[in-house]
C-alpha positions in Angstrom: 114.5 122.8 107.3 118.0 123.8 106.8 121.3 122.2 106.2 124.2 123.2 106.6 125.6 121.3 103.1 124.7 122.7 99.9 124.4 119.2 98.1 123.7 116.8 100.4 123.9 113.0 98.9 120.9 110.7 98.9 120.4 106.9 99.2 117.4 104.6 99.2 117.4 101.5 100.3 114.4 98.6 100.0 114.1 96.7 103.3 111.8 93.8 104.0 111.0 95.2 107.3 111.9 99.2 108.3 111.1 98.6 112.0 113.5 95.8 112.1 116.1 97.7 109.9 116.3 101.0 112.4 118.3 99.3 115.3 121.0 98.4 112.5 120.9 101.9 110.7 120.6 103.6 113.8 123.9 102.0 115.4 125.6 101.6 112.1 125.3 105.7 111.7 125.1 107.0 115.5 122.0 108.8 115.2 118.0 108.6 115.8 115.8 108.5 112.4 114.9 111.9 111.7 111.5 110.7 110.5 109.9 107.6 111.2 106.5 106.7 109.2 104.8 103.4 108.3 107.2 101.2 105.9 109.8 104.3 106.0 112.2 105.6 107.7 114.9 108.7 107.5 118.5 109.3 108.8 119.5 113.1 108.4 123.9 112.0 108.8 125.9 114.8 109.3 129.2 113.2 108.8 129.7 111.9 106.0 126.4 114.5 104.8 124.1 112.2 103.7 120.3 112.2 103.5 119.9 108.0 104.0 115.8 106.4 103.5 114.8 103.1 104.1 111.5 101.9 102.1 109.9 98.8 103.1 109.0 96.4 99.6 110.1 93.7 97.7 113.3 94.6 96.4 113.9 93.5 92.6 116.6 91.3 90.4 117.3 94.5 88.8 118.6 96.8 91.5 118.5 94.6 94.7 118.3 96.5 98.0 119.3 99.7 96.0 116.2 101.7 95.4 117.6 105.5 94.2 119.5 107.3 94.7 119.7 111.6 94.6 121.1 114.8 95.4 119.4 116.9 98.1 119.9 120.6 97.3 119.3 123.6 98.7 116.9 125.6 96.3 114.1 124.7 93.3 115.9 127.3 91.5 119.5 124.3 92.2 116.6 121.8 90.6 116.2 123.7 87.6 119.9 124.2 87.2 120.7 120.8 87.5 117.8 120.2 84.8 119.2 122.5 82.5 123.0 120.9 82.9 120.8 117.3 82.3 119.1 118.0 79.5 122.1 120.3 77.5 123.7 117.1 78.2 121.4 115.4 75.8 119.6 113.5 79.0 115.9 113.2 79.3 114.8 114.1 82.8 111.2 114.0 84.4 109.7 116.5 87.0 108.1 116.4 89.7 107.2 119.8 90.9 105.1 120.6 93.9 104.8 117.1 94.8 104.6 114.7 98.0 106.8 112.0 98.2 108.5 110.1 100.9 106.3 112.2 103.4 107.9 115.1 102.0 106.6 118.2 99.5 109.2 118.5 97.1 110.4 119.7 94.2 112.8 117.7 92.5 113.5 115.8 88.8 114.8 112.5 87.9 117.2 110.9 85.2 118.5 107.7 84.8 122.1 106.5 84.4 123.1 104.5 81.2 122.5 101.5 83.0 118.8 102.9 84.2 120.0 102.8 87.8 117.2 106.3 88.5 118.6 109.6 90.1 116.9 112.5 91.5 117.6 116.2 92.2 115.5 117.5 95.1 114.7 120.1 97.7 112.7 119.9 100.6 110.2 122.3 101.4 108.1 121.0 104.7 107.5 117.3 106.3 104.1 115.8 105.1 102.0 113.6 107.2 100.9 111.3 104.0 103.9 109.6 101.6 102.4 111.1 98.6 102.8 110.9 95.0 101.6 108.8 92.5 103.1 105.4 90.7 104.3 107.5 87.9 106.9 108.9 89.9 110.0 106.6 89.8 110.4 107.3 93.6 107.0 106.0 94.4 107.7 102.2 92.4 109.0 101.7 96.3 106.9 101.1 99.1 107.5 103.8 100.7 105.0 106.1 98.1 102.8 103.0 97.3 
């Protein structure tokens, strides 16, 4: 799975209804879903580069429709960088290494803005045919790894 950006922005949004929320996403952004899996759904953009998820649940008061948000890079090694910049920044992060989430085996880490809004830093190694990951991971307090 390559691409041809280095960083590659991420956002999640939570849906009531993915199947009903393809048509728009799909028109709205020119493109098929790239993967398409119960309660989830993937749009690989090219222009602007953006890696765009919808995850079927209820969303919250706190963060709406907004469910992450993250930077797609090329590399674990990129991961670990970005974890050392986080956490000589004074920022706790959390990983999640060798993992499945989002139908995805990843490795990636999260940290959370001042106003908790949570951020991750992944790659993408292969597609995965299950979503994955447990409810510790803040990805997975979606649908989408429930």
């Amino acid at each position: 799975m390559a691409f041809v950006n280095a960083l590659r922005p991420h956002l999640a949004l939570t849906v009531s209804d993915v199947e009903r929320s393809i048509p728009f996403y799909r028109a709205l952004f020119g493109v098929e879903p790239s993967k398409v899996k119960p309660s989830y759904a993937k749009f690989e953009v090219a222009e602007p580069a953006l890696n765009f998820t919808l995850n079927q649940g209820e969303r919250t008061d706190a963060l709406g429709a907004f469910n992450h948000a993250g930077i797609q890079v090329a590399s674990t090694d990129d991961v670990l960088r970005a974890r050392a910049r986080l956490v000589e920044a004074g920022l706790a992060t959390f990983d999640e290494m060798d993992t499945t989430c989002c139908y995805a085996k990843q490795d990636k880490i999260w940290v959370h803005d001042p106003d908790g809004t949570p951020w991750e830093v992944f790659v993408v190694h292969a597609d995965a045919e299950d979503p994955g990951a447990g409810p510790e991971s803040p990805c997975c307090t979606a649908a989408c790894c429930a």
